[in-house]
C-alpha positions in Angstrom: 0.0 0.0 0.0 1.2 3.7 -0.8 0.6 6.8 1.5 -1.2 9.2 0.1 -1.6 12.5 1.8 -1.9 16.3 1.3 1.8 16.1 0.2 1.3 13.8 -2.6 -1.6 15.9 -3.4 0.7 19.1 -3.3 3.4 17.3 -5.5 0.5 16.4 -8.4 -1.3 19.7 -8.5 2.3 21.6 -8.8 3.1 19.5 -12.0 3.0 21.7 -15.1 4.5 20.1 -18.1 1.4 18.5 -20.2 -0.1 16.1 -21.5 -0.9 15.3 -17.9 -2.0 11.4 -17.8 -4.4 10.5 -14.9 -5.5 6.7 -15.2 -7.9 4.8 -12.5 -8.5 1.3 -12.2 -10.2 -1.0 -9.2 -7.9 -3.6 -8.7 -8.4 -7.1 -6.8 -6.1 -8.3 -3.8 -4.2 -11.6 -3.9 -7.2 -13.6 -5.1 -8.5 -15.6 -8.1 -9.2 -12.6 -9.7 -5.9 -11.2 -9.2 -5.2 -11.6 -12.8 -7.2 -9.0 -14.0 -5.4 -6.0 -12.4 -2.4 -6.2 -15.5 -4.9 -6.7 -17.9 -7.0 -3.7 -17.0 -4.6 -1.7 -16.4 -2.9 -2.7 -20.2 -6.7 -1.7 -21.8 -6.0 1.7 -20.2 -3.2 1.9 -21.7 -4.3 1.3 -24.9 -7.2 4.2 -24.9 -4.8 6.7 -23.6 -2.5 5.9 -26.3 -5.1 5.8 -29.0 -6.6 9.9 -27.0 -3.1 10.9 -27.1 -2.3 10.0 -31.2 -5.6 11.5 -31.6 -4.8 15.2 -30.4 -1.7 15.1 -32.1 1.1 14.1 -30.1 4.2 12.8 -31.2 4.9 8.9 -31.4 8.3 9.4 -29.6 6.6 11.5 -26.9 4.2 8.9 -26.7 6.2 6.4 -26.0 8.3 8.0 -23.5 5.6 9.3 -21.6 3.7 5.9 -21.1 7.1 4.3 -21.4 7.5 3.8 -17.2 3.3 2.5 -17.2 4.4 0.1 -19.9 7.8 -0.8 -17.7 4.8 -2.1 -14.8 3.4 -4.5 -16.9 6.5 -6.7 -16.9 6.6 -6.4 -12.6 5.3 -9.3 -11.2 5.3 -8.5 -7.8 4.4 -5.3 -8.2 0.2 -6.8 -9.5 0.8 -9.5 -6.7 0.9 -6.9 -4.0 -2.0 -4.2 -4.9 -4.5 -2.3 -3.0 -8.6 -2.0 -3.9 -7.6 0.7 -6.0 -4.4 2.1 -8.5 -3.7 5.4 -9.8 -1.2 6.1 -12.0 -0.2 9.9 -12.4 2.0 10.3 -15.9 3.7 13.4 -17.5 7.0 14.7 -19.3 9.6 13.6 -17.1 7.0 12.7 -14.5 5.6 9.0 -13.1 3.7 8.0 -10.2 1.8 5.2 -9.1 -0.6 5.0 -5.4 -2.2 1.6 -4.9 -4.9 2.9 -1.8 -7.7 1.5 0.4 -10.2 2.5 -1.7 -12.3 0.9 -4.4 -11.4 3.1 -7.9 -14.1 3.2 -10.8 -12.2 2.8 -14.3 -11.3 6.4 -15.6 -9.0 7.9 -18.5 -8.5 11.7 -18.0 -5.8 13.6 -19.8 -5.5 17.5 -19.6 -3.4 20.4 -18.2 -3.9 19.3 -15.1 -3.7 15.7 -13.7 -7.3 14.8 -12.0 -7.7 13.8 -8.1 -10.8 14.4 -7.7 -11.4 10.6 -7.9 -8.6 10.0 -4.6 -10.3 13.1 -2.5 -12.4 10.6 -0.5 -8.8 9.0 1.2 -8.7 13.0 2.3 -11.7 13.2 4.4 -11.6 13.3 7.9 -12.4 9.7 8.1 -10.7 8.8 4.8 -7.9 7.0 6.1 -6.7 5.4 9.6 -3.8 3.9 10.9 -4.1 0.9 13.0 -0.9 0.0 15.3 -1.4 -3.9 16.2 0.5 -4.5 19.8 2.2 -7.5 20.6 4.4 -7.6 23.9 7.6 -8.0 20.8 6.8 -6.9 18.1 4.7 -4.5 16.4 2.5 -4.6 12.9 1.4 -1.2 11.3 -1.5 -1.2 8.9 -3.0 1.4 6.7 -7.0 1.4 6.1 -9.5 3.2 3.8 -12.9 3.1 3.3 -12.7 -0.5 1.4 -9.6 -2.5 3.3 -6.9 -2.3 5.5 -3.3 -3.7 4.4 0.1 -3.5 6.0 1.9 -1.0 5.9 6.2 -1.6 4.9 8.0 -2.4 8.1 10.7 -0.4 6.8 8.8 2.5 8.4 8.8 1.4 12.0 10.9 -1.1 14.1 9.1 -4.1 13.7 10.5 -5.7 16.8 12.2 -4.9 20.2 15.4 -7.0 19.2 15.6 -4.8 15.8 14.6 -1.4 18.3 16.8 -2.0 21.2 19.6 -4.5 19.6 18.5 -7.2 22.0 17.4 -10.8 22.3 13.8 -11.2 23.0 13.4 -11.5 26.9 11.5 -14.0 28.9 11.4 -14.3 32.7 14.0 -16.7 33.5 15.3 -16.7 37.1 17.5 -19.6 38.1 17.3 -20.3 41.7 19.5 -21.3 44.3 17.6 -22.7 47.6 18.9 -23.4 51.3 17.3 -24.3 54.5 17.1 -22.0 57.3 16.4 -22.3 60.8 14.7 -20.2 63.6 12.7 -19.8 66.4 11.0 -23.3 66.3 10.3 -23.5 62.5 12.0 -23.9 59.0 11.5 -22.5 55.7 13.3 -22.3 52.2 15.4 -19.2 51.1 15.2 -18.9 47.7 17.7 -16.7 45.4 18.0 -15.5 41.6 18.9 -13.8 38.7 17.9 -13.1 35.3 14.7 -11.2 33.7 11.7 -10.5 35.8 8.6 -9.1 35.2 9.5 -5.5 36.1 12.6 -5.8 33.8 10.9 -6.7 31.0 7.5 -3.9 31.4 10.8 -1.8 31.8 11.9 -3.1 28.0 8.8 -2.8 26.6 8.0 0.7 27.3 11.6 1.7 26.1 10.8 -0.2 23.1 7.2 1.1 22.4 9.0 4.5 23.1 11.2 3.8 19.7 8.0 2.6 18.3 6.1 6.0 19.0 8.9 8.4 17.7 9.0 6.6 14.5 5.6 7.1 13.8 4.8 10.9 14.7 7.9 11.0 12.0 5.6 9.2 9.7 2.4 10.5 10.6 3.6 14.1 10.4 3.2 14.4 7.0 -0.1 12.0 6.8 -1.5 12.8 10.5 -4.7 10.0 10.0 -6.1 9.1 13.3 -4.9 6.1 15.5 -6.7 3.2 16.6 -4.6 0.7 18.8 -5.1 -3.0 18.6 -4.2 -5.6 21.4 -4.6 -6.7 25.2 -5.5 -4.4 27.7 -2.0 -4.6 29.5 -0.2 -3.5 26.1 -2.7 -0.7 24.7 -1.9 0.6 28.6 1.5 0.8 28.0 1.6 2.0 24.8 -0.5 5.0 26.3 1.8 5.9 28.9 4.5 6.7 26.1 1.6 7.4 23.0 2.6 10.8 22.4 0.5 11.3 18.7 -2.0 13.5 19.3 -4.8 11.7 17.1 -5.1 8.5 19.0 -8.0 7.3 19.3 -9.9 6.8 23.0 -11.1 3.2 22.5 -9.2 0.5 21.0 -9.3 -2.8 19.2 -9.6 -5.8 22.2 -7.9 -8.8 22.3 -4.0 -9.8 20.8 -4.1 -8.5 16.9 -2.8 -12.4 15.6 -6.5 -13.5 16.8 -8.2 -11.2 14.2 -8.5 -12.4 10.7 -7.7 -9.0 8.6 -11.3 -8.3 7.5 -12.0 -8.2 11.4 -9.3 -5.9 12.4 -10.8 -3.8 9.5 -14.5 -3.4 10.3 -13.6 -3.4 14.1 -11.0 -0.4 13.6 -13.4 1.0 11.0 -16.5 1.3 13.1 -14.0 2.8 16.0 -13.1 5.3 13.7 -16.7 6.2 12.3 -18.0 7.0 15.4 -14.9 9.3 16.5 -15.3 11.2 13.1 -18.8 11.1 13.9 -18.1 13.2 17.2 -16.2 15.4 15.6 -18.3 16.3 13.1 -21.2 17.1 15.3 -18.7 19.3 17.9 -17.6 21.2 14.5 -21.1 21.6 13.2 -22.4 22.7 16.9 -19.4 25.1 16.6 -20.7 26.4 13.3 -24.4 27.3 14.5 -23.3 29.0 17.5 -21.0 31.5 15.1 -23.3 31.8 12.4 -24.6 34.9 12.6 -22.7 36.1 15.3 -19.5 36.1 13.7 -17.3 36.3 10.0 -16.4 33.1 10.6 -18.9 30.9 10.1 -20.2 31.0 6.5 -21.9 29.6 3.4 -20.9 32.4 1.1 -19.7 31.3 -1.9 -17.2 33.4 -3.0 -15.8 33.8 0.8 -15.4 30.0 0.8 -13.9 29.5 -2.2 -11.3 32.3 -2.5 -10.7 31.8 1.8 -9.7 27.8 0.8 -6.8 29.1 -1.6 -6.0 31.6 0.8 -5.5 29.3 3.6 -8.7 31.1 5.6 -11.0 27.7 5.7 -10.1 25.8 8.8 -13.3 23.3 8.4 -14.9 22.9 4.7 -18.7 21.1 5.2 -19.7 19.5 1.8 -23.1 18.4 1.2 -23.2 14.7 0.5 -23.0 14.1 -3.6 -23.0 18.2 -3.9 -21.8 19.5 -7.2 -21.7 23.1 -8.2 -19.9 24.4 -11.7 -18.8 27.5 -11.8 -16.3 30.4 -12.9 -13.4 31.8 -10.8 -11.8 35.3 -11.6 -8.9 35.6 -9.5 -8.3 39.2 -10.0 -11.3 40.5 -9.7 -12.1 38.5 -7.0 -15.4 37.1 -8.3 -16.8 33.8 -8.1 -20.2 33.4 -10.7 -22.3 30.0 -10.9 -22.6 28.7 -14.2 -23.4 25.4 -16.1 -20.6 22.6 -16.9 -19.7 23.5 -20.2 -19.4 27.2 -19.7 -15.7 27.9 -20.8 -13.3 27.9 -18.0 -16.0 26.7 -15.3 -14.9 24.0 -12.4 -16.4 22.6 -10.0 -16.3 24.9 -6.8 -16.8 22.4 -4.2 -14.1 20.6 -5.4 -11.6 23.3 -6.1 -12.8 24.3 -2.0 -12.0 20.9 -0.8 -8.7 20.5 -2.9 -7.7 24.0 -1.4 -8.2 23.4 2.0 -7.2 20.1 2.4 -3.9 22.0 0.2 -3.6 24.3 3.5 -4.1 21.7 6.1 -7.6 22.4 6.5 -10.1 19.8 7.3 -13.0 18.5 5.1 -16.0 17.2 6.3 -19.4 15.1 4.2 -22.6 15.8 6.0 -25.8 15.0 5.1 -27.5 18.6 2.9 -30.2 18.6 5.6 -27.6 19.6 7.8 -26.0 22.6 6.0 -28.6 25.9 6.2 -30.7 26.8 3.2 -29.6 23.8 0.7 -26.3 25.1 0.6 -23.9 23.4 -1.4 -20.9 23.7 1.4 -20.5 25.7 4.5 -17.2 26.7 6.3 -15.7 27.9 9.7 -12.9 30.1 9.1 -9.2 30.5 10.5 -9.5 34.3 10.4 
C-alpha cells in the first residue's frame, strides 16, 4: 500500500508540463481474480495511447511518456501486492503510481492538469486510519481506507524490540539457588536468583514502544490520519503511557491482533473510527451554529469560501453529500459566478474548496445537505 496525503496531493497539482495522464483502475487483492489488475490496467493503456495519437502528439513522446506505465506490466510482484484501487499519475519527465484503500471506478482523464478528484475521499476526515497492532515483541502497522486495511512496509517502524533496542527477545528466566534455614522453632526455604523479571521486561517494553512512538509521529507528520490501537488491555496501557501522537483514538481494538482475521481488524477499527469522526463532526457543526450569525467566521458564502480555501482562511470545509456546483473563478477580480458545466473555463467549486483546503491543512468534512442551512452546497468555519 502507498501513503497518500496532502503532500502527494501538493506534489501532483504543482506538475506543469502537459499532457498530464491521470489513469484509474479497481484492482483485486491476492485472489483468483488477481489476474485482471495487468490486464486492466494494459486496456488503459491502450485508450490513452489511441486519445493521445488523436490530439496530435508525437509517437516518440508517446512512447516516452507511457514508457514507465508500460515498464509495470513486466513487474510481477508489483500486480501481486496491490491495494482496492491504483492510480497512475504520468507526465514529461514525470511517473507516479498509489495503490490505496479504496475501491477506484475505471477512468481515462488527460488534460493540463492531472485529475484527483477521484482520490479526495482517502482525504476526508475519516478517509484513512492507521491501525498500530501491539504484541508484547513486536509491532504490525497497517494502513485502512474506506474499502480495506493492508500492512503497511516495516521499513517505516521497528518491527520488533530486538531490531529497536539491539536485544534478544526477553523472557522471565530466574535460576534459583535454595537453602534451609532455621529459627525460632520453624523452618522454611530461602530462595535466590537472577535473570529477567517481570518488572525488567515492562521496563523493556515501554523503552521499546517509546522507539516505536517516535518513528511514527515522523511518519504521521506528513499523513496525520487518526490512530486506533489493537491488542490486550495490558499493552494498549503501555503504549499509552509513552503514546505521544496527538490523534489516537480513546477506545481500542480488544484482544491480541494475531486473533483477528484482517477483514475483522478492519471493520472493528473501522466502526471505531466512524464513530470518533462522527463526534467530531457534530462538535464542529455545533461550533458552526453558534458562530453563524454572530461572527465572520462561520459561512456559506460562496465566494468567501472559495477564495478563503486558496488563501489558507478555511479551517473546516462542510460539503453536502454528492454536492456539485460548476462554476467560474476570476482571481483578480475576486469574483466567483455559478454557471453550467460547459461554460468555458468553469470548475467545479466544491471541489476546487476541498482541494484548497485540504492544500492548506484544513479539514474536510461530508454531511448530510439537511444539515448545511438553506440547501447550501458547502459551509465553512474560518481561520480568520
Amino acid at each position: 500500500m502507498d501513503l497518500f496525503g496532502t503532500r502527494e496531493l501538493q506534489e501532483l497539482l504543482r506538475v506543469e508540463s502537459t499532457p498530464c495522464i491521470s489513469l484509474f483502475a479497481p484492482m483485486e487483492r491476492v485472489t483468483a481474480l488477481a489476474h485482471q489488475n495487468p490486464v486492466r490496467f494494459r486496456n488503459l493503456l491502450r485508450q490513452a495511447q489511441e486519445r493521445l495519437e488523436r490530439s496530435g502528439v508525437r509517437p516518440h513522446t508517446i512512447e516516452e511518456l507511457l514508457a514507465p506505465a508500460q515498464a509495470l506490466l513486466e513487474d510481477e510482484l508489483f500486480w501481486l501486492y496491490q491495494g482496492d484501487g491504483l492510480a497512475v499519475f504520468a507526465a514529461p519527465e514525470f511517473f507516479r503510481t498509489y495503490r490505496v484503500p479504496l475501491r477506484l471506478s475505471e477512468e481515462l482523464a488527460i488534460g493540463e492538469r492531472f485529475v484527483v478528484t477521484p482520490l479526495l475521499p482517502l482525504l476526508l476526515h475519516n478517509g484513512q486510519f492507521w491501525v498500530l497492532a501491539l504484541e508484547k515483541y513486536r509491532i504490525r502497522l497497517f494502513l485502512g481506507g474506506p474499502s480495506g486495511l493492508s500492512e503497511v512496509d516495516p521499513a517505516h517502524l521497528p518491527s520488533s524490540l530486538r531490531e529497536a533496542l539491539q536485544v534478544d527477545q526477553p523472557d522471565i528466566v530466574v535460576q534459583y539457588r535454595t537453602a534451609l534455614r532455621v529459627g525460632q522453632g520453624r523452618t522454611h526455604m530461602a530462595t535466590h536468583g537472577h535473570g529477567f523479571g517481570r518488572e525488567d521486561i515492562k521496563r523493556m517494553v515501554l523503552e521499546y514502544y517509546r522507539v516505536v512512538d517516535r518513528a511514527f509521529r515522523e511518519l504521521a507528520a506528513e499523513h496525520p490520519f487518526p490512530l486506533v490501537l489493537a491488542g490486550v488491555e495490558y499493552l494498549v496501557s503501555l503504549y499509552r503511557e509513552v503514546n505521544s501522537y496527538p490523534r489516537t483514538l480513546a477506545e481500542a481494538v480488544p484482544g491480541s491482533p494475531e486473533t483477528h482475521p484482517l477483514h475483522q481488524l478492519f471493520e472493528h477499527a473501522r466502526q471505531l473510527v466512524l464513530q470518533w469522526a462522527q463526534q467530531e463532526r457534530r462538535r464542529w457543526l455545533e461550533q458552526y451554529y453558534e458562530l453563524r450569525g454572530k461572527s465572520v467566521k462561520a459561512t456559506e458564502e460562496l465566494t468567501t469560501i472559495v477564495l478563503g480555501a486558496a488563501e489558507g482562511r478555511v479551517e473546516v470545509l462542510f460539503i453536502a453529500e454528492g454536492a456539485q456546483l460548476w462554476g467560474t473563478v476570476d482571481w483578480q477580480r475576486r469574483a466567483v459566478e455559478v454557471s453550467s458545466a460547459d461554460t468555458p473555463g468553469a470548475v467545479d467549486l466544491v471541489n476546487e474548496a476541498a482541494v484548497q483546503t485540504l492544500l492548506h491543512r484544513g479539514t474536510v468534512l461530508n454531511v448530510a445537505a439537511q444539515e448545511l442551512p438553506d440547501a447550501a452546497s458547502m459551509a465553512a468555519l474560518l481561520r480568520y
